[in-house]
N, C-alpha and C positions, 0 to 999 in steps of 0.2 A: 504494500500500500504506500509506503513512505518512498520507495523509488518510483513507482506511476506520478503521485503528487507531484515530487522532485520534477520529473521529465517534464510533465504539463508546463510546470512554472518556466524550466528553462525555456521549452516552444515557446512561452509568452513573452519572455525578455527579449527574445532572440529576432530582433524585429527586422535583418535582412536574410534571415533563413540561411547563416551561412553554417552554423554548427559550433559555435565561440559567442560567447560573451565579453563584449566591451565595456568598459566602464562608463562610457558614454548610454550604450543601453539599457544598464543599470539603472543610471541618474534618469534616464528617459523614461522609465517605468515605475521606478520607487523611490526616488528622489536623493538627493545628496545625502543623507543620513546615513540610507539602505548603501550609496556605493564606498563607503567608509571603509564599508568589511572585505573590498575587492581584493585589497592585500590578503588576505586569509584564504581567501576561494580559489588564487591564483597559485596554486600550491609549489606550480616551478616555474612562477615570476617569469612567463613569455607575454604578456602581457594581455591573457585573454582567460576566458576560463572554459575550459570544457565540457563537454556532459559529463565526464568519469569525475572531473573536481567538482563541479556542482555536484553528482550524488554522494562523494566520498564527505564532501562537507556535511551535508542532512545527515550521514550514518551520525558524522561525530557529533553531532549536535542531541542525533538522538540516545545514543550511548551516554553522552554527557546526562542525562535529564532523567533515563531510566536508572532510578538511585538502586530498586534492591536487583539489578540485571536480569529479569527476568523477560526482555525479548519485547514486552508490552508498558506503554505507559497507561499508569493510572491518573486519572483526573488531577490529582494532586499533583505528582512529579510535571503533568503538562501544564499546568500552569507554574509552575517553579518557574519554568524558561522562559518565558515576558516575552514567549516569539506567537506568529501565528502560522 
C-alpha cells in the first residue's frame, strides 16, 4: 500500500513525465517548505530524485514511525509523524 501511494505521489510531482524529480517540481506542487527535504530524497546528490529514492525514503519514514516494528502503523504511531 505505502509503495502504490509513494508511486501515485511521484506520477503527480513528476509534471514533464520524465521519470526524476526536480526540485523545481517539488516547489511547483508543495511549495518551498515541502522542497527543503530535496536534500534527503536525493540520496546520491545527482540532482534529481528517482522512483527507487522516492520509495526508499517513504520505507524510512515509515520504519521511522512504526515504534513497536510490527510491519503496520497504528493510529497512534501515524500520527506521531506530523506527515500526511
Amino acid at each position: 500500500e505505502l509503495d502504490a501511494a509513494r508511486l501515485a505521489e511521484f506520477q503527480r510531482l513528476d509534471s514533464n513525465s520524465d521519470g526524476r524529480l526536480t526540485r523545481a517540481e517539488i516547489v511547483a506542487a508543495r511549495g518551498e517548505a515541502a522542497a527543503a527535504r530535496f536534500g534527503e530524497l536525493d540520496a546520491n546528490r545527482d540532482g534529481f530524485v528517482t522512483r527507487p529514492e522516492f520509495l526508499a525514503a517513504g520505507r524510512a519514514i515509515f520504519r521511522a514511525a512504526d515504534a513497536n516494528a510490527d510491519g503496520k502503523l497504528s493510529f497512534e504511531e501515524f500520527a506521531r509523524t506530523g506527515r500526511r
